[in-house]
ZAMARGU-4260 file (C-alpha; in steps of 0.2 Angstrom, whole numbers, plus 5000, padded with zeros to 4 digits):
<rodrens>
0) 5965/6408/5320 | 5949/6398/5318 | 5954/6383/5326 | 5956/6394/5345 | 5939/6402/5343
5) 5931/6385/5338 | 5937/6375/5350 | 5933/6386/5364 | 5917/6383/5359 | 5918/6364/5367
10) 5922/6373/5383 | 5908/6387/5382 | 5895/6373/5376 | 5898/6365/5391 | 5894/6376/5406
15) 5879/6385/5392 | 5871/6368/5394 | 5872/6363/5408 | 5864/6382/5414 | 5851/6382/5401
20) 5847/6365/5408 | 5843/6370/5427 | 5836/6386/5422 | 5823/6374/5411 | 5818/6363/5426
25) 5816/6380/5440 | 5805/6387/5427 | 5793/6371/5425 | 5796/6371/5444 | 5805/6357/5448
30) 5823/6355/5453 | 5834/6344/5445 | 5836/6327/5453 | 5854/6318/5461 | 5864/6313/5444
35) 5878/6305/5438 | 5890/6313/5428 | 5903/6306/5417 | 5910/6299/5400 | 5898/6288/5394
40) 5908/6281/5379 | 5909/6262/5381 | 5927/6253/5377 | 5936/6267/5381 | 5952/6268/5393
45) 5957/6281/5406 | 5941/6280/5419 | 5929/6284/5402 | 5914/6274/5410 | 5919/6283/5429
50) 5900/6287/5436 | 5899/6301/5447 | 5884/6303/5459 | 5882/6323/5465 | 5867/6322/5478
55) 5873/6332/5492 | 5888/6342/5498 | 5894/6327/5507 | 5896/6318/5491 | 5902/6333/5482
60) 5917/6336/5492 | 5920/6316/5495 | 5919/6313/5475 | 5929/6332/5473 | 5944/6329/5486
65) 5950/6311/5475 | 5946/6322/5458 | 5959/6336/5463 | 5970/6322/5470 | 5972/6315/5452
70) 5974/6333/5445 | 5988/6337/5456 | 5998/6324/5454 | 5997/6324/5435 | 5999/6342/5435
75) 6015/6338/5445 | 6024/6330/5429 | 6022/6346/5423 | 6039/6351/5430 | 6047/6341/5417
80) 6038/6352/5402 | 6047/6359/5388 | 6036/6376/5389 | 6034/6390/5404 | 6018/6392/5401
85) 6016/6374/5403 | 6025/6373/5419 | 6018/6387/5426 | 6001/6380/5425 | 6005/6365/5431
90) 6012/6374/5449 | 5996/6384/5448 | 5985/6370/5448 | 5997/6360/5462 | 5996/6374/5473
95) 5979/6381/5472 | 5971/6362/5469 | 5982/6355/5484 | 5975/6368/5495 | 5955/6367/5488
100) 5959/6347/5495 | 5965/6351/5512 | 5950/6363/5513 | 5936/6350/5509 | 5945/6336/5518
105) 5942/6348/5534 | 5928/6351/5532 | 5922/6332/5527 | 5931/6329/5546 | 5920/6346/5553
110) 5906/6341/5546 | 5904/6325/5540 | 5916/6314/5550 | 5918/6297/5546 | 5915/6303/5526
115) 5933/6298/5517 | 5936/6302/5497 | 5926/6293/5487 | 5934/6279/5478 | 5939/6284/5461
120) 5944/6278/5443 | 5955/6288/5435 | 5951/6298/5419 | 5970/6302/5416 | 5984/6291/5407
125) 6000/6288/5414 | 6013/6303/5410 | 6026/6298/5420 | 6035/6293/5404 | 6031/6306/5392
130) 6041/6321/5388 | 6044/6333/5376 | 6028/6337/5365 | 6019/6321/5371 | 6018/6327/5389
135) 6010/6343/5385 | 5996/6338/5372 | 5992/6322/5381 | 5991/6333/5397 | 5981/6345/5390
140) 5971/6333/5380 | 5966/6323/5397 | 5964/6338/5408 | 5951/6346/5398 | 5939/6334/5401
145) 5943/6333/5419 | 5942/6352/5422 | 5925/6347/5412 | 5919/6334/5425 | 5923/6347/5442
150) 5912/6360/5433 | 5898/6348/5429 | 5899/6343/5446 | 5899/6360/5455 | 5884/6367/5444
155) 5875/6353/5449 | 5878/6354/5467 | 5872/6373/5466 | 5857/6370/5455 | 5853/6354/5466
160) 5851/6363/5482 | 5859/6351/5492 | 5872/6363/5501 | 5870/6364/5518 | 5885/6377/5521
165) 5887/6394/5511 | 5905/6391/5511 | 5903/6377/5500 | 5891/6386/5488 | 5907/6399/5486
170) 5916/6386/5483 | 5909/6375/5470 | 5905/6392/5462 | 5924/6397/5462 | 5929/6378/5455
175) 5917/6380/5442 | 5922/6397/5436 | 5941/6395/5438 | 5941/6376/5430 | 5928/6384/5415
180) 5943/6397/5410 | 5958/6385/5413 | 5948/6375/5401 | 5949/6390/5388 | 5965/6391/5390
185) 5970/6373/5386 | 5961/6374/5372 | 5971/6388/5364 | 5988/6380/5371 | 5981/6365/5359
190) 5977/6377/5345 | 5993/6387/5345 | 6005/6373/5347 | 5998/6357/5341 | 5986/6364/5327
195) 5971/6355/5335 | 5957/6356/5344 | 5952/6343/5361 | 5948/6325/5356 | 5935/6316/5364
200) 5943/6300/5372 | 5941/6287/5359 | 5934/6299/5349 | 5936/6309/5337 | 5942/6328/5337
205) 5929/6341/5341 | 5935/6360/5335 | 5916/6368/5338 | 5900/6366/5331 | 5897/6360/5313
210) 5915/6352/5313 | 5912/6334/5317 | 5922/6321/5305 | 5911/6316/5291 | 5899/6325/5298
215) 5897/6312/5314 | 5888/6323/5327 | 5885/6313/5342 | 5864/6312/5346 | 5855/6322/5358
220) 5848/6315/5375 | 5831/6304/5370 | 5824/6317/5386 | 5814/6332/5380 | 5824/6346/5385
225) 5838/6338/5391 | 5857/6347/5386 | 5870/6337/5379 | 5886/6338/5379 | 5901/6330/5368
230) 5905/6313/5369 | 5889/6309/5376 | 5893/6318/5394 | 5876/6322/5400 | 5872/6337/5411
235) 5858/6326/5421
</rodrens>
């Protein structure tokens, strides 16, 4: 079906970018500066403006523990979904994400006390009262952006070389990975059920390369070099 392999796309272009980025900057031998990550669309509700500085590990498992805070508790209305599948991702991502924040919020105590979670502005809507069809695509239409910011922020933190422990170089590596194929298979749960691929917030619907609306294709970074993603989330 063309809209599944198109619209993984918009999850593959993601972590491509933001690699081919890094790998660009160690070979013109300089390492990529602390950035802020984030939807840079400006009106736009659900925490689209949310800035997110990675410079160090501290601030990548501060910024990381409020991230997965918001992802399982939006994850946990997922017990109310029409679809196993849908309610067998959402106890996936309560249990393994639940366990990923008391893991950082020990090590934040080990190694960093004094460091709390960051303050945060959240990214996802309200789905306490949907049901039914509008639970799933709006969960699945919110979180893919989401999974989109923790990758972002864990390549940036491995690419940065601000990790101080090689624990937390497994990990950002294993949020990155895991989040990246979640990611994939949002986007075919929106492909198979709703006949669509992820919509940017307040914006329109991206199913792959080529396929803007009218032709619309957001412009590149004004940086030589610099990746881009869609929606104007910038890898740094």
């Amino acid at each position: 079906m063309k809209r599944t392999g198109t619209a993984a796309l918009a999850a593959a272009a993601v972590l491509t970018a933001i690699t081919a980025g890094g790998a660009a900057l160690a070979a013109a031998g300089r390492a990529p500066e602390p950035v802020a990550v984030g939807w840079q669309q400006a009106g736009c509700p659900m925490g689209s403006m949310q800035r997110i500085v990675v410079s160090d590990e501290a601030a990548y498992l501060a910024e990381m523990v409020a991230h997965h805070q918001e992802a399982v508790a939006a994850a946990g209305q997922l017990r109310r979904s029409p679809r196993a599948e849908m309610r067998a991702l959402g106890a996936s991502i309560v249990k393994t994400q639940s366990a990923e924040i008391a893991t950082m919020k020990s090590w934040l105590a080990t190694w960093y006390p004094g460091r709390k979670a960051a303050p945060y502005r959240p990214m996802m809507r309200d789905l306490s009262k949907l049901s039914g069809d509008a639970l799933d695509e709006a969960f699945l239409q919110d979180m893919i952006p989401h999974h989109m910011i923790a990758v972002m922020m864990s390549q940036q933190l491995l690419m940065h070389g601000g990790i101080q422990h090689e624990e937390v170089a497994e990990f950002a590596g294993a949020v990155r990975d895991s989040q990246h194929a979640e990611m994939f298979r949002m986007q075919r749960y929106l492909a198979d059920w709703f006949g669509s691929g992820w919509r940017m917030p307040c914006g329109p619907s991206w199913d792959g390369p080529g396929n803007w609306p009218g032709g619309s294709a957001p412009s590149p970074s004004p940086q030589p070099g610099s990746p881009w993603m869609p929606g104007g989330m910038m890898g740094w």
